[in-house]
PDB file of N, H, CA, C and O in Angstrom:
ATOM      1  N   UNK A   1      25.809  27.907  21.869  1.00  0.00           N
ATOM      2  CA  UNK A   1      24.836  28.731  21.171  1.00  0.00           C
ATOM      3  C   UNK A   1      23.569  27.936  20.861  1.00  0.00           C
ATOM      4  O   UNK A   1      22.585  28.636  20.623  1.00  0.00           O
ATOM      5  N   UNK A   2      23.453  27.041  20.832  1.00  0.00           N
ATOM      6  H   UNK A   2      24.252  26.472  21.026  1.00  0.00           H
ATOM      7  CA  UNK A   2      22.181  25.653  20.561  1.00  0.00           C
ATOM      8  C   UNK A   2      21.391  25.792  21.527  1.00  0.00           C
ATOM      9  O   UNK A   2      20.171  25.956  21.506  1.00  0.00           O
ATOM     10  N   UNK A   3      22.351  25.701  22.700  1.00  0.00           N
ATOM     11  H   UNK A   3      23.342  25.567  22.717  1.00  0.00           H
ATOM     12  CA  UNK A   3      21.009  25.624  23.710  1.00  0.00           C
ATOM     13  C   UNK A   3      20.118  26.873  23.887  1.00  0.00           C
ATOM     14  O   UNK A   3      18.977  26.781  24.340  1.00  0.00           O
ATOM     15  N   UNK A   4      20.544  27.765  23.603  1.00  0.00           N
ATOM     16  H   UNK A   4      21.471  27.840  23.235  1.00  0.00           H
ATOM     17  CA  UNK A   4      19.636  29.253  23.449  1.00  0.00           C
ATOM     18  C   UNK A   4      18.864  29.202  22.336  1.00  0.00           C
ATOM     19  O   UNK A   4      17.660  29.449  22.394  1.00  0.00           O
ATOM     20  N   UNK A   5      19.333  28.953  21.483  1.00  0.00           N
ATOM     21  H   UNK A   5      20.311  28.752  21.436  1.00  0.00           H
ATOM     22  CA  UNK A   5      17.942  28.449  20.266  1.00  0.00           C
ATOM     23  C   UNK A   5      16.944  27.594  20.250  1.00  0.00           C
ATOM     24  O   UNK A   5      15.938  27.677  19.545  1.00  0.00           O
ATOM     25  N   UNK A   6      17.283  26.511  21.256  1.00  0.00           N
ATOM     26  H   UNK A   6      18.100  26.444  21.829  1.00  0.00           H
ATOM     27  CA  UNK A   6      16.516  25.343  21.631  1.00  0.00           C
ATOM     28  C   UNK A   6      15.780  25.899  22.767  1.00  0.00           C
ATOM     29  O   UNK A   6      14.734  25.253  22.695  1.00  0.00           O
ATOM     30  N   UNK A   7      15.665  26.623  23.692  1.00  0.00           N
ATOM     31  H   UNK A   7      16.515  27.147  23.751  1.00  0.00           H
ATOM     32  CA  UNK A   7      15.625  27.104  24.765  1.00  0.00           C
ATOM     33  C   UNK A   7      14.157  28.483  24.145  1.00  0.00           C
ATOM     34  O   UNK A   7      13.051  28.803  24.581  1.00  0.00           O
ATOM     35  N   UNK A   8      14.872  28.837  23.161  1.00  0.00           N
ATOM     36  H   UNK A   8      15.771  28.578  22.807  1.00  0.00           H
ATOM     37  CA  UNK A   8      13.993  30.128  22.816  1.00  0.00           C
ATOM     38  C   UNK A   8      12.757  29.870  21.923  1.00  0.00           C
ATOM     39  O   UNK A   8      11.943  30.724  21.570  1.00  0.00           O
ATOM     40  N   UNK A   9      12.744  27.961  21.476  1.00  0.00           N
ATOM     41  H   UNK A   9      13.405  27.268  21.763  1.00  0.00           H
ATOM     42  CA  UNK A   9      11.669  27.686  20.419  1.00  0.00           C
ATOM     43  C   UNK A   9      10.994  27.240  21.357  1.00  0.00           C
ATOM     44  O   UNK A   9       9.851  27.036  20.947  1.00  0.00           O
ATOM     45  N   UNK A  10      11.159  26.850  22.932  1.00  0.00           N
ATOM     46  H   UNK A  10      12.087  27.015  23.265  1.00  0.00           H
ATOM     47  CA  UNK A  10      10.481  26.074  23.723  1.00  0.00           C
ATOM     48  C   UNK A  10       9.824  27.368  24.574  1.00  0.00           C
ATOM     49  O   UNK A  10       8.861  27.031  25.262  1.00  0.00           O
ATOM     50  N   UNK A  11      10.123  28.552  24.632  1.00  0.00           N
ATOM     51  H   UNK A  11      10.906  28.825  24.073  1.00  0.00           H
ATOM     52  CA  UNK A  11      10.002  29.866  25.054  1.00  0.00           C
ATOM     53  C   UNK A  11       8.523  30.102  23.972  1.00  0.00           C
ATOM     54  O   UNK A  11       7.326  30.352  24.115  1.00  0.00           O
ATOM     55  N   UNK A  12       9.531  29.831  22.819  1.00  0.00           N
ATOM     56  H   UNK A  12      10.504  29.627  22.702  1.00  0.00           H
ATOM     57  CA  UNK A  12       7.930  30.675  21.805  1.00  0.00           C
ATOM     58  C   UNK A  12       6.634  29.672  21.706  1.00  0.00           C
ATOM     59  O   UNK A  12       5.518  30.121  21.444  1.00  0.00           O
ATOM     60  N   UNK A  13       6.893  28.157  21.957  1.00  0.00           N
ATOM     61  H   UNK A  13       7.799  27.792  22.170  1.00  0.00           H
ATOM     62  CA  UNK A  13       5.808  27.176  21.994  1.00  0.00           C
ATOM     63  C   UNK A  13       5.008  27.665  23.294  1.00  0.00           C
ATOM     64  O   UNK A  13       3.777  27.648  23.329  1.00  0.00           O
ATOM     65  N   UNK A  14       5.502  27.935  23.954  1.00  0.00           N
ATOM     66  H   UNK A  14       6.501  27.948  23.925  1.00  0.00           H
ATOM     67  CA  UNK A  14       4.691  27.836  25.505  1.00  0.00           C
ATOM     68  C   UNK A  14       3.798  29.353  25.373  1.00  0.00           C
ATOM     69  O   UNK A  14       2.649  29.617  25.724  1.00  0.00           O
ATOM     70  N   UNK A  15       4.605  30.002  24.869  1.00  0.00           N
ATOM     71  H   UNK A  15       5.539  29.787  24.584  1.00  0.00           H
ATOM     72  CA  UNK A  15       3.580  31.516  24.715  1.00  0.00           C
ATOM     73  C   UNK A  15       2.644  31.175  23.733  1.00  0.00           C
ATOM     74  O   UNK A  15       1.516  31.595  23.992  1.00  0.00           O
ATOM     75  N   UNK A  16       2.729  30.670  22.893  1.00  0.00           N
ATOM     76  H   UNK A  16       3.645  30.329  22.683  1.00  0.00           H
ATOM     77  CA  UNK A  16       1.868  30.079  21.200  1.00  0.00           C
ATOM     78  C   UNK A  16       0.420  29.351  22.075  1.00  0.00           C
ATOM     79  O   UNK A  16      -0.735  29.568  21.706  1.00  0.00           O
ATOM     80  N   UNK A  17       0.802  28.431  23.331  1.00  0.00           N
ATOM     81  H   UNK A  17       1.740  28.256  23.630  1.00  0.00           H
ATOM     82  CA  UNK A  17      -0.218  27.555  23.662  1.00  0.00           C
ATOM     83  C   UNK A  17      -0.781  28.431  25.260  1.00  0.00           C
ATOM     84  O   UNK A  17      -1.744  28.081  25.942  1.00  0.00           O
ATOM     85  N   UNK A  18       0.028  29.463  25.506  1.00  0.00           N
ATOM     86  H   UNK A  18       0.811  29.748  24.952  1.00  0.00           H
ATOM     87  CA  UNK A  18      -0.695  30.487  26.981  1.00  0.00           C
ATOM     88  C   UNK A  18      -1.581  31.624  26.056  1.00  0.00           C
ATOM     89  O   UNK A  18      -2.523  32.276  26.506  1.00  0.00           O
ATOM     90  N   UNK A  19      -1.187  31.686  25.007  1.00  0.00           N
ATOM     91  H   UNK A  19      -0.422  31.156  24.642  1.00  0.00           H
ATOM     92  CA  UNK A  19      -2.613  32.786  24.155  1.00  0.00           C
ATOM     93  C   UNK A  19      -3.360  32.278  23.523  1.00  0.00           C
ATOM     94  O   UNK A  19      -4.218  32.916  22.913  1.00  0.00           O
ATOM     95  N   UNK A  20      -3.252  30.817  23.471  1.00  0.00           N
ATOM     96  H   UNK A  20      -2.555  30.299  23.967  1.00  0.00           H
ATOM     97  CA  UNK A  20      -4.412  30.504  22.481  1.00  0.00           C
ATOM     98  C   UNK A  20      -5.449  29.688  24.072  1.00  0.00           C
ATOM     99  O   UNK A  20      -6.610  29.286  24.147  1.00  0.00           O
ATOM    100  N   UNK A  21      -4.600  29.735  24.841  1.00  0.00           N
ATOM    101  H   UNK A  21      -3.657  30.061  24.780  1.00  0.00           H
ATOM    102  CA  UNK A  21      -5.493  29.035  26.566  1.00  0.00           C
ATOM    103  C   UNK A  21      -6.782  30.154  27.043  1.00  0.00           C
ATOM    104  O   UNK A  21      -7.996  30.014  27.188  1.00  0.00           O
ATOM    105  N   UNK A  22      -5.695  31.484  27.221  1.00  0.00           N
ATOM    106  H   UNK A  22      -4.708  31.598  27.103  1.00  0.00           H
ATOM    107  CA  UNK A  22      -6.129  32.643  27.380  1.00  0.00           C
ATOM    108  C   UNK A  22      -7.261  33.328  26.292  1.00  0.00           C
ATOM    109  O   UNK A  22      -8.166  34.118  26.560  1.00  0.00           O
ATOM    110  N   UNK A  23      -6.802  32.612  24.678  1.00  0.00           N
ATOM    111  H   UNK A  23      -6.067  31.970  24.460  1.00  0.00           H
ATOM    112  CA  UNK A  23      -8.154  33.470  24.052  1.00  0.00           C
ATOM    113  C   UNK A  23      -9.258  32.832  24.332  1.00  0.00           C
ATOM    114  O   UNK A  23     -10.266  33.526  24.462  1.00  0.00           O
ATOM    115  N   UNK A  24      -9.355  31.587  24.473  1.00  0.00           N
ATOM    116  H   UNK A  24      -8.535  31.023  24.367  1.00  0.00           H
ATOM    117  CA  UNK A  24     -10.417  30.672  24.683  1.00  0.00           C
ATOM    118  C   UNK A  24     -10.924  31.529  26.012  1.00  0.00           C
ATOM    119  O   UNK A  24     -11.967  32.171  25.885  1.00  0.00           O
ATOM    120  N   UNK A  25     -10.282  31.560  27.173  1.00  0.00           N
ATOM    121  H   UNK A  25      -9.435  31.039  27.276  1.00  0.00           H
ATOM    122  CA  UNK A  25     -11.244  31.576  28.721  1.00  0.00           C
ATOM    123  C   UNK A  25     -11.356  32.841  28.880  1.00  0.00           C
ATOM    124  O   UNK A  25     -11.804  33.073  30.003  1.00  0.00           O
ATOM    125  N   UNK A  26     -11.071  34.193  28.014  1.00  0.00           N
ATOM    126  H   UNK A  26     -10.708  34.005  27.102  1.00  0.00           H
ATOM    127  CA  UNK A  26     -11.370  35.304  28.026  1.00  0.00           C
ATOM    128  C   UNK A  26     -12.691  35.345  26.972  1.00  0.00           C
ATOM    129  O   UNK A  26     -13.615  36.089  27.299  1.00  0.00           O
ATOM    130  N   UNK A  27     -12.791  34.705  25.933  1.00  0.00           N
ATOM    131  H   UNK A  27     -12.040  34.101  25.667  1.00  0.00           H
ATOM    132  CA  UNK A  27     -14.047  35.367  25.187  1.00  0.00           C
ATOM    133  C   UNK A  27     -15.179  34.467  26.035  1.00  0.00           C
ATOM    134  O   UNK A  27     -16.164  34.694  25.333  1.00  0.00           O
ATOM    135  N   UNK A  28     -15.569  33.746  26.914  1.00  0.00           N
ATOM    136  H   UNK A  28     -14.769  33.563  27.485  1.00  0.00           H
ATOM    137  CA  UNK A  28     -16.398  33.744  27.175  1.00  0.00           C
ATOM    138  C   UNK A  28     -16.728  34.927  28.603  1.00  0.00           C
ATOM    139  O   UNK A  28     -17.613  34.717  29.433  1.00  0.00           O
ATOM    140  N   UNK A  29     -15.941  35.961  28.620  1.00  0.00           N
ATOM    141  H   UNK A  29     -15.222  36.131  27.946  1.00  0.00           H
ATOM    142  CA  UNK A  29     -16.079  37.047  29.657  1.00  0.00           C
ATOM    143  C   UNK A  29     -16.030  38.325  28.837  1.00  0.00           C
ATOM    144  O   UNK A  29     -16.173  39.357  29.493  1.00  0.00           O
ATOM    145  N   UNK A  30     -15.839  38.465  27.409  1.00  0.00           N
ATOM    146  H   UNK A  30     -15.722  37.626  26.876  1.00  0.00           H
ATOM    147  CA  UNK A  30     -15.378  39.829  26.960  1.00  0.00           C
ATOM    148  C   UNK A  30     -16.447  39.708  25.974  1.00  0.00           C
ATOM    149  O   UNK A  30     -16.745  38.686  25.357  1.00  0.00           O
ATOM    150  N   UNK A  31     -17.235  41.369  25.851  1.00  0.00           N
ATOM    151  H   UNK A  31     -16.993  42.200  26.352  1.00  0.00           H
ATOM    152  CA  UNK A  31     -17.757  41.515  24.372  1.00  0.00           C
ATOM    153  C   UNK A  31     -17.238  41.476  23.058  1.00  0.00           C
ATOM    154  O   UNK A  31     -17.650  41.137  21.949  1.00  0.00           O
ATOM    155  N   UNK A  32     -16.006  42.020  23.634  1.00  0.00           N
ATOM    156  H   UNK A  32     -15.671  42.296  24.535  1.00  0.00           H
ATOM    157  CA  UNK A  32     -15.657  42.243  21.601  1.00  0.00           C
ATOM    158  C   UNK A  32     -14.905  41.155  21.642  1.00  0.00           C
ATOM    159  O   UNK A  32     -13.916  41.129  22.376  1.00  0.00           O
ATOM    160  N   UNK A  33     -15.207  40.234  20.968  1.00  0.00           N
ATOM    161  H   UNK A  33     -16.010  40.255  20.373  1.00  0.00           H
ATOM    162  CA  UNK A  33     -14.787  38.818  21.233  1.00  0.00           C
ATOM    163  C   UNK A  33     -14.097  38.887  19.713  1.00  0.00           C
ATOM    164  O   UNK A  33     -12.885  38.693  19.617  1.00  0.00           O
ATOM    165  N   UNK A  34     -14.766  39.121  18.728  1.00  0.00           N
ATOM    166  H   UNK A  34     -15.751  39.279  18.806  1.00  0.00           H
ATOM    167  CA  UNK A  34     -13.841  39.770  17.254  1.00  0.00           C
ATOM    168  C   UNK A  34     -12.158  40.211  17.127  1.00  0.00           C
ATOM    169  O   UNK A  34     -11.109  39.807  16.626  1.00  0.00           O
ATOM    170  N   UNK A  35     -12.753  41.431  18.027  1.00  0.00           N
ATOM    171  H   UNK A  35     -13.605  41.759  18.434  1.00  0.00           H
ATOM    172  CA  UNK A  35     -11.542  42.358  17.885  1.00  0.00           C
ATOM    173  C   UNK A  35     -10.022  41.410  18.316  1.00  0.00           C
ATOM    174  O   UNK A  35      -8.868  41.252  17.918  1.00  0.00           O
ATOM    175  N   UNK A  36     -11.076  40.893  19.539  1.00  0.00           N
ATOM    176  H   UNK A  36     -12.014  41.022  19.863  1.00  0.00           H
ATOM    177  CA  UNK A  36      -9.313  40.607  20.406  1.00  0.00           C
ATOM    178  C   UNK A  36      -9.103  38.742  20.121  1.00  0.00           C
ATOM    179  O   UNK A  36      -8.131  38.155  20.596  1.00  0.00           O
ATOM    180  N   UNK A  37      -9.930  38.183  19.482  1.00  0.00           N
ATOM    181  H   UNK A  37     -10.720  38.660  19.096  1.00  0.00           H
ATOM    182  CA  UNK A  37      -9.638  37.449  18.229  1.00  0.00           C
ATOM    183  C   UNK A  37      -8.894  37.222  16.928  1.00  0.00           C
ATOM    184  O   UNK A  37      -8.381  36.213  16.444  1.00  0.00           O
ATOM    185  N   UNK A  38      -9.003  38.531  16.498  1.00  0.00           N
ATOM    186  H   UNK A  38      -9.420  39.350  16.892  1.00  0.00           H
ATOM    187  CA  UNK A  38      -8.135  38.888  15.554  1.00  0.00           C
ATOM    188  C   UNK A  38      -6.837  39.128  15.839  1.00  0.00           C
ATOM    189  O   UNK A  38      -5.947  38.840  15.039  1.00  0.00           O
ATOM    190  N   UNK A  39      -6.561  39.795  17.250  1.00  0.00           N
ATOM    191  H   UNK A  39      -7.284  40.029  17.900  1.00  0.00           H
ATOM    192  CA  UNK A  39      -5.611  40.220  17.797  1.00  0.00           C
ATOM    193  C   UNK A  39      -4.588  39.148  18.343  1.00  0.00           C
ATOM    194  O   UNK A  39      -3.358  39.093  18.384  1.00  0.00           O
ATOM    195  N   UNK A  40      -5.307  38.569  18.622  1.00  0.00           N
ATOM    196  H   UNK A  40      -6.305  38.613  18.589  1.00  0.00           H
ATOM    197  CA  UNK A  40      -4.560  36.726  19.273  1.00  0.00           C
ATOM    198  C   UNK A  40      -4.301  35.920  18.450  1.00  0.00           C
ATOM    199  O   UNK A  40      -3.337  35.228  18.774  1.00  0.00           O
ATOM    200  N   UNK A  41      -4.884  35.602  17.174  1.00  0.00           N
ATOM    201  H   UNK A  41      -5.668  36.165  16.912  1.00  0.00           H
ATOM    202  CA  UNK A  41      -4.414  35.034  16.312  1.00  0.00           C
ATOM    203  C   UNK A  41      -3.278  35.643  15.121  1.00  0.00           C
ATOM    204  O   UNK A  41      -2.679  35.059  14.218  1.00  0.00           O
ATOM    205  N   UNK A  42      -3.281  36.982  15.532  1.00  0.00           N
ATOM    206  H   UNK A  42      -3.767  37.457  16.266  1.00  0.00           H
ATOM    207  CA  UNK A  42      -2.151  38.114  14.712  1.00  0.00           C
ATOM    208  C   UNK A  42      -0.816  37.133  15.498  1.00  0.00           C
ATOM    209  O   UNK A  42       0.038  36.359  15.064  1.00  0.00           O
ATOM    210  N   UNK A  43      -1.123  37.561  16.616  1.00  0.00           N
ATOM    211  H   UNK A  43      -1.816  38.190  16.969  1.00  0.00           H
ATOM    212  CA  UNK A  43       0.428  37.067  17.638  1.00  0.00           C
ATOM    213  C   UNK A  43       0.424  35.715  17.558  1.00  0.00           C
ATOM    214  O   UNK A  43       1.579  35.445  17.227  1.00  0.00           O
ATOM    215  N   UNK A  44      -0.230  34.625  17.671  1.00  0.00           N
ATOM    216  H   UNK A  44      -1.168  34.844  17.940  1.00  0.00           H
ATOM    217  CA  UNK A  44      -0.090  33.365  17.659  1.00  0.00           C
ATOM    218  C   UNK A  44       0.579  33.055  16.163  1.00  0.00           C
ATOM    219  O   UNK A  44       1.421  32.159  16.217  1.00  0.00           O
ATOM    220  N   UNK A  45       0.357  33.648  14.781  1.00  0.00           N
ATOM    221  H   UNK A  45      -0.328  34.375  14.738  1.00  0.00           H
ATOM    222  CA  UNK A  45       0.640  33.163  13.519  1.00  0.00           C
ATOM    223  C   UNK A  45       1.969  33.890  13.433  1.00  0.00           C
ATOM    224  O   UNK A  45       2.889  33.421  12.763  1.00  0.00           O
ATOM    225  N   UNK A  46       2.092  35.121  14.156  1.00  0.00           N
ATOM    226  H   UNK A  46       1.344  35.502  14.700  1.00  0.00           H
ATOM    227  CA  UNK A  46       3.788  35.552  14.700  1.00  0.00           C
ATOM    228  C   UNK A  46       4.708  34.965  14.990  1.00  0.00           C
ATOM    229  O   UNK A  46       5.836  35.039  14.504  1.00  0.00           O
ATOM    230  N   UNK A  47       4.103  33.932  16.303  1.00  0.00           N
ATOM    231  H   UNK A  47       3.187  33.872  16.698  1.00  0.00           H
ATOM    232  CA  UNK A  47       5.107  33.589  17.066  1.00  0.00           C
ATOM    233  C   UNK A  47       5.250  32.218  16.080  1.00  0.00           C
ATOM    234  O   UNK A  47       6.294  31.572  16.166  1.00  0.00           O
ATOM    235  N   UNK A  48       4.440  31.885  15.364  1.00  0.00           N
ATOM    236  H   UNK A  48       3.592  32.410  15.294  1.00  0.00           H
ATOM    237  CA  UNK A  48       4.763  30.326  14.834  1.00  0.00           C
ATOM    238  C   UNK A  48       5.575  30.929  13.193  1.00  0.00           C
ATOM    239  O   UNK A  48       5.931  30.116  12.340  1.00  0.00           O
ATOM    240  N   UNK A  49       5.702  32.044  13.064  1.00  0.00           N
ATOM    241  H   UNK A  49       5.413  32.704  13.757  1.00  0.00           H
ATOM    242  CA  UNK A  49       6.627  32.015  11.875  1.00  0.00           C
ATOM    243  C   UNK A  49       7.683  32.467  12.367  1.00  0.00           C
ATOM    244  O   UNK A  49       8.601  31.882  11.793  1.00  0.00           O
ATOM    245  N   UNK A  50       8.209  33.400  13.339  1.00  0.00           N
ATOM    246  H   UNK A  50       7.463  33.875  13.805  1.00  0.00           H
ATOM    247  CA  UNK A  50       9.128  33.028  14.307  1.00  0.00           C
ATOM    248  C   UNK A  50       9.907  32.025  14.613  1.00  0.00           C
ATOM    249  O   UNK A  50      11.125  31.886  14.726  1.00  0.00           O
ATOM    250  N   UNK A  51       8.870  31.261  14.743  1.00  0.00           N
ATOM    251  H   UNK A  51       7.880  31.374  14.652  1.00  0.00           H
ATOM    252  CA  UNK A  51       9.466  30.090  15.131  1.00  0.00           C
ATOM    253  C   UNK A  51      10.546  29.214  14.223  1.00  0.00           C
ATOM    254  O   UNK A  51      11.642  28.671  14.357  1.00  0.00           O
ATOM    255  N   UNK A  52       9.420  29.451  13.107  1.00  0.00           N
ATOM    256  H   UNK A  52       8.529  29.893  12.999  1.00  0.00           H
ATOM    257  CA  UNK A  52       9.850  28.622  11.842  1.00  0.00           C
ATOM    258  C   UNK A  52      11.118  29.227  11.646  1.00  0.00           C
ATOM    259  O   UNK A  52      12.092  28.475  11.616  1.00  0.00           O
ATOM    260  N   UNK A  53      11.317  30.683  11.481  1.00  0.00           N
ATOM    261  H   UNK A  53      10.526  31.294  11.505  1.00  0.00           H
ATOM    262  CA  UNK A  53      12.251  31.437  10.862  1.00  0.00           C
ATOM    263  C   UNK A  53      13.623  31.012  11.582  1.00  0.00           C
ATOM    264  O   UNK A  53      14.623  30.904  10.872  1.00  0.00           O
ATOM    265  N   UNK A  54      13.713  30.771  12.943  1.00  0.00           N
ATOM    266  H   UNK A  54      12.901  30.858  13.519  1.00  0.00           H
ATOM    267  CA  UNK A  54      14.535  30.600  13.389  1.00  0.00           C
ATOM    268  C   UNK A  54      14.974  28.896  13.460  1.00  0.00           C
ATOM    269  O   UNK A  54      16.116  28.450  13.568  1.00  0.00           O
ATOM    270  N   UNK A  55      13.768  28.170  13.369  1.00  0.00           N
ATOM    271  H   UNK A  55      12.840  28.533  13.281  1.00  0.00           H
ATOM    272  CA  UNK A  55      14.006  26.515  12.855  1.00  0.00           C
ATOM    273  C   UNK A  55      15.466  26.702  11.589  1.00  0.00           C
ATOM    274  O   UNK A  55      16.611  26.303  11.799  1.00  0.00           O
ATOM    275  N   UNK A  56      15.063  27.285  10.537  1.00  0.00           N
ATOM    276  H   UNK A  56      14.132  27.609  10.366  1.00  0.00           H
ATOM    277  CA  UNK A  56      15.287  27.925   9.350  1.00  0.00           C
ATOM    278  C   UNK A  56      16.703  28.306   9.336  1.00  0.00           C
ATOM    279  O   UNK A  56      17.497  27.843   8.517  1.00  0.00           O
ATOM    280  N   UNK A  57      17.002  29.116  10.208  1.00  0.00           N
ATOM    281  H   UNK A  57      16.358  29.492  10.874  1.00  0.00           H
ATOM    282  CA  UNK A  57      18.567  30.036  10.524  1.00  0.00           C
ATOM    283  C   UNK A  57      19.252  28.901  11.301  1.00  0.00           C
ATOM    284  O   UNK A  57      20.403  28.721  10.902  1.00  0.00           O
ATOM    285  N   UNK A  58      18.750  27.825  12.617  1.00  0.00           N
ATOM    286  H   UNK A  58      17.815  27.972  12.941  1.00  0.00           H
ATOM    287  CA  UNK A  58      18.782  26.499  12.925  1.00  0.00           C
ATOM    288  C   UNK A  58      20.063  25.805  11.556  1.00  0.00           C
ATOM    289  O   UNK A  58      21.272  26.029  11.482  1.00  0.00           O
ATOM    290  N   UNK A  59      19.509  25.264  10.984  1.00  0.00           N
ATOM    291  H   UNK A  59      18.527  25.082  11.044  1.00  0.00           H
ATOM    292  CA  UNK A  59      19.990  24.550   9.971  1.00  0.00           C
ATOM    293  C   UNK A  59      21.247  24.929   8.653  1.00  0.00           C
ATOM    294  O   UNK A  59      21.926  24.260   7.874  1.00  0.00           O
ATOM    295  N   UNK A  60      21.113  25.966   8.874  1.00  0.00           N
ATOM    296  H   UNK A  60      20.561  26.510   9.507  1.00  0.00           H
ATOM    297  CA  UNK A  60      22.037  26.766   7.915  1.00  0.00           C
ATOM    298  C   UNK A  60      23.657  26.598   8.667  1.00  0.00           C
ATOM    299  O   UNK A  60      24.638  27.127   8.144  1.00  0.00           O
TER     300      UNK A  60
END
């Protein structure tokens, strides 16, 4: 069961660092650079309490 937890925090790091790659090389092509700013950092502060949460359940 470890290795699926270990497996799934290395899952949520790699998505955490492909949307924050992606918000960068899209706002210099998109107008509403705001909107979908807000929107990327909604999911990025997701996936890192996610993360945590399951660090969290980890240890117990």
């Amino acid at each position: 069961m470890r290795r699926k937890k270990s497996a799934l925090r290395l899952i949520i790091i790699g998505l955490i660092g492909m949307v924050v790659g992606v918000t960068f090389k899209l706002n210099h092509f998109m107008g509403a650079e705001r909107i979908f700013n807000v929107g990327a950092f909604a999911l990025v502060v997701g996936l890192i309490f996610w993360l945590i949460s399951l660090a969290q359940e980890n240890k117990e």
